[in-house]
Backbone bond lengths (Angstrom), bond angles and torsions (degrees), N, CA, C in turn:
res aa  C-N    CA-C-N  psi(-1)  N-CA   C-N-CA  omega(-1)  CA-C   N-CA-C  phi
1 X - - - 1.458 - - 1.520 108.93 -
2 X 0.936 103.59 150.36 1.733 113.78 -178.77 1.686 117.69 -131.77
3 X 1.315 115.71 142.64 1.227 108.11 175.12 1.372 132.35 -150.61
4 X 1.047 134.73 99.74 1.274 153.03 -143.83 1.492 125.57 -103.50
5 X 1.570 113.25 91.01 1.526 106.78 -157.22 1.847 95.95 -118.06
6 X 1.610 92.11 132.47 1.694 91.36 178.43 1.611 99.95 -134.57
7 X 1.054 102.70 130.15 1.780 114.93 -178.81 1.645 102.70 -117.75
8 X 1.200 99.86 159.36 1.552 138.46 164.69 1.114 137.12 -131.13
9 X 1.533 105.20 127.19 1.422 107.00 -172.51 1.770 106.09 -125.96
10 X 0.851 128.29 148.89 1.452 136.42 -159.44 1.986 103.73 -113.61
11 X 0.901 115.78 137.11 1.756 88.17 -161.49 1.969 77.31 -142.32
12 X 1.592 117.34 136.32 1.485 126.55 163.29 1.218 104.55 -87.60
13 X 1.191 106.31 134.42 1.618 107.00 -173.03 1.618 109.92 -123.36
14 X 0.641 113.42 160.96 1.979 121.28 162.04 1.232 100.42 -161.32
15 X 1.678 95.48 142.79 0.850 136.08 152.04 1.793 154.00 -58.31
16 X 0.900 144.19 57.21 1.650 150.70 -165.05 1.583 125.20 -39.02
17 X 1.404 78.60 -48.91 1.749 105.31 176.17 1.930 103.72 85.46
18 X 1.173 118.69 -164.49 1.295 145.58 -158.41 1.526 102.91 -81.76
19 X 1.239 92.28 -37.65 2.044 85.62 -168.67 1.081 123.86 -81.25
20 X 1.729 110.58 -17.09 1.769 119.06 -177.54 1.359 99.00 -54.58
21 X 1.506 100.64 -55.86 1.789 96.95 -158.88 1.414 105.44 -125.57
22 X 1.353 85.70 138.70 1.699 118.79 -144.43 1.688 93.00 -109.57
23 X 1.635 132.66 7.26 1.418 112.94 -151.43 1.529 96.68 -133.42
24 X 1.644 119.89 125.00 1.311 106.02 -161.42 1.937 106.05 -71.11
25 X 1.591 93.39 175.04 1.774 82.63 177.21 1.092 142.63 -69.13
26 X 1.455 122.34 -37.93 1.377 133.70 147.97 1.749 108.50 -47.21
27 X 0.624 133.01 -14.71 1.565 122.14 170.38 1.506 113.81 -94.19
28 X 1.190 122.64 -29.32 1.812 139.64 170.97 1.539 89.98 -64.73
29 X 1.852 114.97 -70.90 1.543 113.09 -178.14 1.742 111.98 -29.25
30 X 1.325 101.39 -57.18 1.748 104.88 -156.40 1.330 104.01 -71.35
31 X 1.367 129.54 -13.80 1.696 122.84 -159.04 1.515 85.69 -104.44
32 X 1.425 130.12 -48.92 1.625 116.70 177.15 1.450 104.44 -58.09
33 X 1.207 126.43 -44.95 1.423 116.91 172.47 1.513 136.98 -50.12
34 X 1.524 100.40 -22.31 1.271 115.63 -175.88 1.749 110.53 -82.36
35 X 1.364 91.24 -22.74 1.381 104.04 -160.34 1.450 114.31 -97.06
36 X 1.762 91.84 0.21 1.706 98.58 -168.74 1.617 128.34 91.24
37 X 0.992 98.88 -9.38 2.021 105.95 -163.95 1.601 88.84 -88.80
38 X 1.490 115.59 152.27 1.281 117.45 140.34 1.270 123.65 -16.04
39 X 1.878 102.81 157.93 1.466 99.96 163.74 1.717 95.23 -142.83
40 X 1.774 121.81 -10.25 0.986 100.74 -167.75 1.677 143.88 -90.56
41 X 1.590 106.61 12.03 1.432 127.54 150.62 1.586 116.25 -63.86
42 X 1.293 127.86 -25.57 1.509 125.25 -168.28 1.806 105.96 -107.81
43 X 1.628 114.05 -2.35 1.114 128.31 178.10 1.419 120.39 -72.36
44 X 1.323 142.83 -11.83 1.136 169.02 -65.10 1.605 121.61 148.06
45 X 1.214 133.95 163.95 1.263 141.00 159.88 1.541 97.33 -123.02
46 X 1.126 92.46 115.77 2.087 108.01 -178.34 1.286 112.50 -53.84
47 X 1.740 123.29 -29.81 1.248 134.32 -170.53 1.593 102.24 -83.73
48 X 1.142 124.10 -63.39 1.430 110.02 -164.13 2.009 107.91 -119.18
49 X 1.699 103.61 -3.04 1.571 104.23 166.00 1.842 108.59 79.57
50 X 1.406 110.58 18.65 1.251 113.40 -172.04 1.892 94.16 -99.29
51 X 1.423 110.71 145.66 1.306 105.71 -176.34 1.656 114.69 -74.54
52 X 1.383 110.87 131.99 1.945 105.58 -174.44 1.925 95.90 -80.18
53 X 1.163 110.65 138.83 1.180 107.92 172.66 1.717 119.96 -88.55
54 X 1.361 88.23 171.36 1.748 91.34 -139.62 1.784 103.29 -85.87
55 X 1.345 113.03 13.90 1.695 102.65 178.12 1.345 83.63 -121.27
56 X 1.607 146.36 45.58 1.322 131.89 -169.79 1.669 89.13 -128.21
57 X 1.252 108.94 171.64 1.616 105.58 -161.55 2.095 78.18 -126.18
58 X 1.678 117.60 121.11 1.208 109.87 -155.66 1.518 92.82 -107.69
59 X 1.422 98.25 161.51 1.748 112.60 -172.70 1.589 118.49 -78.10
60 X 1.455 125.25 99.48 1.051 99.40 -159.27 1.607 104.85 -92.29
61 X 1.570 97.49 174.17 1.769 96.11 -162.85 1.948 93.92 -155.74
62 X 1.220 89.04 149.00 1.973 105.48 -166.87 1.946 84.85 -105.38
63 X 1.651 100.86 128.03 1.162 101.25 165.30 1.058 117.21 -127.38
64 X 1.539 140.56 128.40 1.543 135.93 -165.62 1.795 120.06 -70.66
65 X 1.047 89.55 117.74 1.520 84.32 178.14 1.647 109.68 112.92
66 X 1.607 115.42 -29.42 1.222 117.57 -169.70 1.687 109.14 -110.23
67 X 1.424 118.46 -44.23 1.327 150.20 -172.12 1.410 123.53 102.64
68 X 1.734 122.44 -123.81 1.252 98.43 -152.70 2.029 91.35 -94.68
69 X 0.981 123.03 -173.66 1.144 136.06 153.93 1.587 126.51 -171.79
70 X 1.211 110.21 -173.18 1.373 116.87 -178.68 1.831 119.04 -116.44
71 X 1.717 104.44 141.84 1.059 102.09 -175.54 1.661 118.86 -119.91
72 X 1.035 132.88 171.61 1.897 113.74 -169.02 1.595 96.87 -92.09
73 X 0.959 118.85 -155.74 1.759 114.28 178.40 1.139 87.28 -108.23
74 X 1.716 149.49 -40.70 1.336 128.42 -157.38 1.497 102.66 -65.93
75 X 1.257 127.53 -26.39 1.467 122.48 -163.62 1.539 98.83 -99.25
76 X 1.211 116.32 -26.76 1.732 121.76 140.92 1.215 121.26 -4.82
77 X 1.118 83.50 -94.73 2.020 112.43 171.32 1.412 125.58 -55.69
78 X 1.225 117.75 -18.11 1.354 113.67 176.37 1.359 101.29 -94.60
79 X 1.769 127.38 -17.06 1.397 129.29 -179.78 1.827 91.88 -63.47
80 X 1.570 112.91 -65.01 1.615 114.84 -168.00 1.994 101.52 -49.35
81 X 0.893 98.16 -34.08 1.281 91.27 -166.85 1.408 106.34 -55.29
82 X 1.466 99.38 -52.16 1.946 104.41 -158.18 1.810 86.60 -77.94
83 X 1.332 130.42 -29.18 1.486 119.82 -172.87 1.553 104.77 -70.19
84 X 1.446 140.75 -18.87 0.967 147.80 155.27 1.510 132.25 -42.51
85 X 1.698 111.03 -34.77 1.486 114.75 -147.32 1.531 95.44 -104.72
């Protein structure tokens, strides 16, 4: 038997851009860590799941339904792009 399950989820996104957040990632990592909270939703880029590296200052972005998270700049840039056309 075989079974083959594919879902979709539709996600509203926005965008913040670069200037909200001013705090690199490894420094966001270590202060939730310090504090006890999770870290492994903000470990990630929500858009494409590639890891943001940790001396990079990450894009933050409001997602409905989920809350805040972080996005890499390549998936950044393809947001300005398509918000452009």
């Amino acid at each position: 038997m075989e079974l083959v399950k594919v879902t979709e989820k539709k996600y509203s996104i926005v965008f913040y851009g670069e200037k909200v957040w001013k705090m690199t990632h490894k420094n966001f990592l270590n202060s939730r860590k310090f504090y006890g909270m999770t870290t492994k939703e903000f470990e990630k880029c929500f858009i494409c799941e590639k890891t943001i590296d940790l001396d990079e200052v990450p894009i933050f972005i409001k997602v409905k339904g989920v809350g805040n998270r972080f996005a890499c700049r390549k998936c950044a840039e393809k947001n300005s792009k398509n918000a452009t056309k």
